[in-house]
N, C-alpha and C positions, 0 to 999 in steps of 0.2 A: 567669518572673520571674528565675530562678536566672540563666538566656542571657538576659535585659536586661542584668541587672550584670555581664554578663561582657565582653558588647560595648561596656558605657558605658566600661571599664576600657581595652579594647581600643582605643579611638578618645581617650580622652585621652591617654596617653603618644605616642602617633603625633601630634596635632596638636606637643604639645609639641616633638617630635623636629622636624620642618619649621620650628617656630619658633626652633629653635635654629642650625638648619643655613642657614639662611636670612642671607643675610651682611648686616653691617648697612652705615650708612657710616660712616666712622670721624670722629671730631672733627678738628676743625681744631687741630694743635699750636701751640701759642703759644711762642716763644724764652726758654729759660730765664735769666736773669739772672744773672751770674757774682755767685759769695757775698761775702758783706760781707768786709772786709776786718777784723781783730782788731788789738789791740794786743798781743796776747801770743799764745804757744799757750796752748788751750784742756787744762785740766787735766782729767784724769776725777775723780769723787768714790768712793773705794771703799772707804773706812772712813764710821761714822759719825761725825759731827761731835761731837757731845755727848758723847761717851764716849770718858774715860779709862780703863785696866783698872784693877780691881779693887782688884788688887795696887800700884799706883801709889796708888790712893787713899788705902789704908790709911796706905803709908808716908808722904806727905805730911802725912796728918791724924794720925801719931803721931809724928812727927819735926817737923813746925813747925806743925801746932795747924791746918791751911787745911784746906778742902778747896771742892769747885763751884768749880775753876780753869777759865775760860776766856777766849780772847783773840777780842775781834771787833772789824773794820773799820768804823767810823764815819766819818760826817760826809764820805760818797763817797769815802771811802780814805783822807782825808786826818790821821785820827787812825787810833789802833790801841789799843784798851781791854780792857786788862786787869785781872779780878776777882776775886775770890777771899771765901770765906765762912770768920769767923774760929771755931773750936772750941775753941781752948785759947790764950787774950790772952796768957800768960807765954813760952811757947813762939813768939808771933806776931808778937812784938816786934821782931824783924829787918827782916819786912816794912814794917813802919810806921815806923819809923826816918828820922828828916829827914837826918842825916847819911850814909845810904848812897843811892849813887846808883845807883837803877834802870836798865838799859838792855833792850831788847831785840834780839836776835842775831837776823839772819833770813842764816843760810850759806848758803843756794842762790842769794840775790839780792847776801850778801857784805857785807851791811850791819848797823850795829848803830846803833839806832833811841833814843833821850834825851828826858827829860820836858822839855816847854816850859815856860818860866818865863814867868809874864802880867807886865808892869810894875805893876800894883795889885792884883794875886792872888798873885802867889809862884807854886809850883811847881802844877802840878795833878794832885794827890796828895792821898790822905788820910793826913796823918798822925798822926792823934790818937789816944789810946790804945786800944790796940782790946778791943772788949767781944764776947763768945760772942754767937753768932748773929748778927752784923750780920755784910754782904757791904761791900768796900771797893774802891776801884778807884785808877788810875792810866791816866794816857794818855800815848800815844807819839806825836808828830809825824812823820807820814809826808806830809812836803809834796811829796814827789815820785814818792810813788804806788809805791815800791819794791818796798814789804811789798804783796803782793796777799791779795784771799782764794783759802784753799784751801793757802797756803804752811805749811809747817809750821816754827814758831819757839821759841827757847828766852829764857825771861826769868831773868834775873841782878839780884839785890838782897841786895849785900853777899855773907854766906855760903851764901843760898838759892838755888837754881837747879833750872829745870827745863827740861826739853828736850822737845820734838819736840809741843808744842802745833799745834793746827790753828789759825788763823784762818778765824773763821764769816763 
């Protein structure tokens, strides 16, 4: 019994071995198609998106009352919305301010981005006085698709500013 399983052992890695060495025929290569063509270079992603440090946070939310800042491409690029959650209204009041005009800076593309004004809506902005825990927003017209995602931009309103945001 011992010499059955030794020769059953014996005779499978051997067949195996012939079916390996045994040349197959190869597929037929099909021509590979030259790659699409982009509008841009393609950027790598190597920071998380969602995440500002720590340290940024705090100072934001103890220096102007925000904090959950983040800027994302809308409406196929052609807006760029920026938001913000208010913690402390007395301190927030810069942002919400009708009289100061929001832009957004995007230095790598060399552009600086202005809220649109609707003929029967005004500005598209929130400006009403802001209350704890509500999230507020504002939009940037990007008609010409400048501001990409992936760019990292800085928003400017009045004395408040911040830099080196991602767009999501």
């Amino acid at each position: 019994m011992l010499l059955g399983g030794l020769l059953a052992s014996a005779i499978v890695p051997a067949g195996a071995q012939t079916a390996a060495s045994t040349p197959q025929s190869a597929p037929a290569k099909s021509p590979v198609p030259p790659p699409a063509k982009t509008a841009g270079p393609v950027k790598p992603y190597r920071y998380r998106t969602a995440q500002i440090p720590k340290s940024a946070q705090e100072y934001y939310g103890l220096l102007w009352g925000v904090d959950s800042l983040s800027v994302k491409s809308v409406e196929s690029g052609e807006i760029i919305r920026f938001s913000y959650r208010i913690l402390d209204p007395a301190k927030a009041k810069v942002l919400n301010n009708k009289k100061s005009e929001p832009s957004l800076i995007d230095p790598q593309a060399g552009v600086s981005l202005v809220i649109p004004s609707m003929e029967k809506v005004g500005k598209l902005r929130q400006s009403s006085t802001p209350e704890a825990g509500k999230v507020y927003w504002m939009v940037f017209s990007n008609k010409e698709r400048y501001v990409k995602h992936g760019d990292r931009v800085s928003i400017v309103i009045g004395k408040f500013r911040i830099d080196n945001l991602l767009v999501e």
